[in-house]
N, C-alpha and C positions, 0 to 999 in steps of 0.2 A: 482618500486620495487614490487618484487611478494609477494602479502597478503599471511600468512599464517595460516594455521587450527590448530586451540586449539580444541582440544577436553576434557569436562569433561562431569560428569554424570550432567542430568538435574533433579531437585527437582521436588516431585510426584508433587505438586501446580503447577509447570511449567508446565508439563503435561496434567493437568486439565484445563489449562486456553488455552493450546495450542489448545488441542481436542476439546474445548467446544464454542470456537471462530469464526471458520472456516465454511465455504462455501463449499460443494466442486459440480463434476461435474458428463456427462456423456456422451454417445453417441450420436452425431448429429440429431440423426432424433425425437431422443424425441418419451413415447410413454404414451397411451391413458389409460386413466382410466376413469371407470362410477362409480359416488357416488351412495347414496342412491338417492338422489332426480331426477338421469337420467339425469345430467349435464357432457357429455363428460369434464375431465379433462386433458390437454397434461403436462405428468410429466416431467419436468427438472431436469439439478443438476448442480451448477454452480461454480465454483474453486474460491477460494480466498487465498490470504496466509493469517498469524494471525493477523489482525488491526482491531485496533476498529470502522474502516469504516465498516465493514462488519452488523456492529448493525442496519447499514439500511435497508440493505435488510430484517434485519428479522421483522425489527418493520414493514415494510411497508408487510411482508408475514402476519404477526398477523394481520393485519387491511384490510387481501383480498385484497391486490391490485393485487396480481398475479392471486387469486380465479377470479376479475371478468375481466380478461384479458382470463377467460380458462387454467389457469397455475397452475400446483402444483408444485411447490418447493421441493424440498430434502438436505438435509445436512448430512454433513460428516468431514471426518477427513483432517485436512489443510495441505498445502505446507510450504514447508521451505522458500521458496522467491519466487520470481515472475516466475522467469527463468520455475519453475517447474511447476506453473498453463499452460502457454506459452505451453510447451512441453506435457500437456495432450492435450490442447484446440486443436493441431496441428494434434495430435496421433488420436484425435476421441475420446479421451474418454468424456473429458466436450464439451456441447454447446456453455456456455459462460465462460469465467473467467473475476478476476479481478485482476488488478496488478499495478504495476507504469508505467507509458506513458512509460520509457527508457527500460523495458522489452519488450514490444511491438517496438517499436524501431530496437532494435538490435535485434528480432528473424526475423523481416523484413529486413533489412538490410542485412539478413543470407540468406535470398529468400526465406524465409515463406509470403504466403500470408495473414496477417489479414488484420482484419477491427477494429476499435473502434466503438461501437453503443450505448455508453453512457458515461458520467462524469462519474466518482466515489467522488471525494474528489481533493479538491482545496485549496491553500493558501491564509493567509490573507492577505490587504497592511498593516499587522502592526505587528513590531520586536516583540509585547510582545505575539506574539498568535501561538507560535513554536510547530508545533508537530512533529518534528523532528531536536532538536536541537543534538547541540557537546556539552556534559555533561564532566565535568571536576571535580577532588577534589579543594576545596580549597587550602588544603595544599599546592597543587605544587605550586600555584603562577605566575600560566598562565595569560599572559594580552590578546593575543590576536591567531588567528589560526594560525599564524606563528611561537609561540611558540611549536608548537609540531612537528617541526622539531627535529629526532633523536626521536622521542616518539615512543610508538605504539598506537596505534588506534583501536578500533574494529570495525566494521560492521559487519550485518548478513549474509551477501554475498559478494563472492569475483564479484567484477565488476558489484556491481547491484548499485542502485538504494542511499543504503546511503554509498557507496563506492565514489560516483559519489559529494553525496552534500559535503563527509568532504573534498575532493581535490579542490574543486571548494570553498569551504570556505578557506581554504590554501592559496589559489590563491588569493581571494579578500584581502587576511589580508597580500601579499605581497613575500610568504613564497614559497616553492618549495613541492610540495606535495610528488615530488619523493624521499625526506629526509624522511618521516615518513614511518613507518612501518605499513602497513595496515593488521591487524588480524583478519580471520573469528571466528565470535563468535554467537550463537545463542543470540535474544535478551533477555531472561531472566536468560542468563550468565554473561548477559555485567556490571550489577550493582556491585556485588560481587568482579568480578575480579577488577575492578576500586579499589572499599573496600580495596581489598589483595596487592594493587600494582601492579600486574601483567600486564595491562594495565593504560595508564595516561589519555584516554578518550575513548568517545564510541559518536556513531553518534545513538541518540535515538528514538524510534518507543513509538508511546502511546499505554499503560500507564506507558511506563519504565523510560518514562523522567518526567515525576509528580513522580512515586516512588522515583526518585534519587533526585528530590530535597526535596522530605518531608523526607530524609536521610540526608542532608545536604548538598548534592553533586550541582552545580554550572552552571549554563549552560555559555559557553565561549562565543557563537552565536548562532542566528538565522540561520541555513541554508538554510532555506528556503527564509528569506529574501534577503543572499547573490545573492541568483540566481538571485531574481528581488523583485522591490518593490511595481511591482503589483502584483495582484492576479494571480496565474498562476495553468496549470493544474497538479496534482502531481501524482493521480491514474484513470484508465481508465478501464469500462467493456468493454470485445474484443471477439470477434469470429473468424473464419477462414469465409473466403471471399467467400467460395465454398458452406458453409454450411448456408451463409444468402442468397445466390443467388441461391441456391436449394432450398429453403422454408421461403422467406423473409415474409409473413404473420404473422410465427412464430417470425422472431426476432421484428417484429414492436409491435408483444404483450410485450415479451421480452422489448425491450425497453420502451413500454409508460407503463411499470409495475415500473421497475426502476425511470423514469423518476416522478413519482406519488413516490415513496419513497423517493428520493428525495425531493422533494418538501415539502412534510409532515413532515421528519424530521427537516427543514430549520425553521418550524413553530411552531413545538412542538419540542424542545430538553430536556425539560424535561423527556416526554416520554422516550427518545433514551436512554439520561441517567439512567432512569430506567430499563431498558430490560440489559443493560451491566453485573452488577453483575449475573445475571444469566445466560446468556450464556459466559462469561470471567471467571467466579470462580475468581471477585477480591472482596474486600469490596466494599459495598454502599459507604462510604465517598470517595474513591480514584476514585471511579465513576463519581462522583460529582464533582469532581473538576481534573480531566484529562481535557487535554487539547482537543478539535475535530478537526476535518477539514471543510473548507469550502465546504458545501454542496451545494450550490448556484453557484459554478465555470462551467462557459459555457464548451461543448466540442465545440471548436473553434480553426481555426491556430494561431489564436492570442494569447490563451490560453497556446495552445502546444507548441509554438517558445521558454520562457523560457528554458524549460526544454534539449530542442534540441540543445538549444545552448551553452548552461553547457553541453551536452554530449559529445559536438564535446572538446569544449574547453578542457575536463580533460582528453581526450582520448580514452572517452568509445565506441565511434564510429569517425567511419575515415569520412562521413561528414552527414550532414543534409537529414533527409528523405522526400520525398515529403508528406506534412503535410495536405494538400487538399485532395490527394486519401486515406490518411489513413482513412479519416471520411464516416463510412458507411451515406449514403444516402438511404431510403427503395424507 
């Protein structure tokens, strides 16, 4: 069934939290700045869509991991979903982006050439630690995701990424995902229409799925568990394969910058959790108790086959990509 587009206006807060989130990018070659102290600096600018993974990058830019790689960082205003970081990374305008493994995926699949050259965020092996669950009211009385045959559903994009977990949670619970009516909705639309009736679930991105339930609203599954019960990889930093094989020095700083935020955050999450309210414009407490991703998840084929195999299964790709050449190697 073809998803389709709601449109309403979004709340200045949505706004704020959209704009203030995000990552964004620029032109491949990257260019030079001298500080005061006479330290050539190579300035970037790297795409993200709105997720709270993105708080890594910036805690590990506060703490100079990119300063002593040679890197200056830049930020800017976010993408609607992944498809769109994908579509700058490709165009030249960002060096790197960030997205879910399945955007990268299917723009490959298209005959774009990336690379992945880092994790971003990873799932846990445990049903209670969903940051992208299927959010339901109580009211209706749903037991399981084959209940929302004949429903609608929202995601933030038609054929991305939480398009892909609710059919593939469908599936596991036994149901036909081609019965459900798949709605694009932006994610800080998705709570309210739930609220209104207008929709009977939404496939949630943190922190919309801790707002709906300290609203009262229910999570039906784990989707992320459905795919697998291991740990698997869910979002990926990517470049174009031309532009790491044209100045791979550059991405190996690029990566052991990331790869150093990572880790850091893995170690202090408190921190991370602190730096959120201010660059998301949510409160401290819903900060605090949001749910994260595993920041510890390898970029490996073993990692990536999850994902790839719920793509094929729910139709988002006609089959499996080779999972070995996707991993840049410097």
């Amino acid at each position: 069934m073809k998803t389709t587009r709601i449109r309403r206006p979004i709340a200045f807060g949505a706004l704020a939290f959209l704009a203030t989130i995000s990552l964004v990018a620029c032109a491949a070659g990257g260019s030079t700045d001298t500080p005061a102290d006479g330290n050539s600096l190579t300035s970037i600018k790297i795409g993200s869509i709105p997720v709270t993974d993105a708080a890594v990058v910036v805690l590990g830019d506060q703490h100079g991991f990119f300063k002593d790689e040679g890197l200056k960082v830049e930020f800017g205003n976010p993408a609607a979903g992944g498809s769109s970081v994908v579509a700058a990374v490709i165009a030249g305008e960002y060096q790197v982006g960030y997205s879910a493994t399945l955007s990268v995926f299917q723009a490959v699949a298209g005959g774009n050439d990336l690379t992945m050259i880092a994790p971003a965020s990873g799932s846990f092996d445990d049903p209670a630690k969903g940051t992208n669950d299927l959010i339901t009211s109580p009211k209706l009385g749903l037991k399981s995701a084959k209940d929302l045959e004949g429903k609608q559903v929202a995601v933030n994009a038609a054929g991305g990424f939480a398009e892909m977990l609710g059919k593939n949670s469908v599936l596991e619970a036994g149901g036909d995902p081609g019965k459900v009516q798949w709605v694009q909705l932006g994610f800080p639309d998705q709570l309210p229409a739930l609220q209104s009736g207008r929709i009977q679930g939404f496939v949630a991105g943190e922190p919309f799925g801790t707002l709906a339930r300290d609203e009262g609203e229910v999570t039906l599954t784990n989707t992320l568990y459905d795919v697998s019960h291991d740990e698997w990889l869910l979002g990926t930093w990517f470049a174009s394969r031309a532009a790491t094989e044209k100045n791979p020095q550059l991405f190996e700083k690029i990566q052991a910058a990331i790869t150093t935020s990572l880790k850091y955050s893995v170690a202090h999450e408190d921190e991370l959790r602190k730096i959120i309210p201010d660059f998301a414009g949510i409160d401290p407490k819903i900060a605090g108790s949001i749910r994260l991703s595993n920041y510890a998840t390898p970029l490996t084929v073993q990692t990536l086959e999850p994902m790839a195999d719920a793509a094929v299964r729910t139709g988002l790709l006609e089959k499996k990509p080779d999972l070995e050449a996707l991993i840049w190697k410097p």
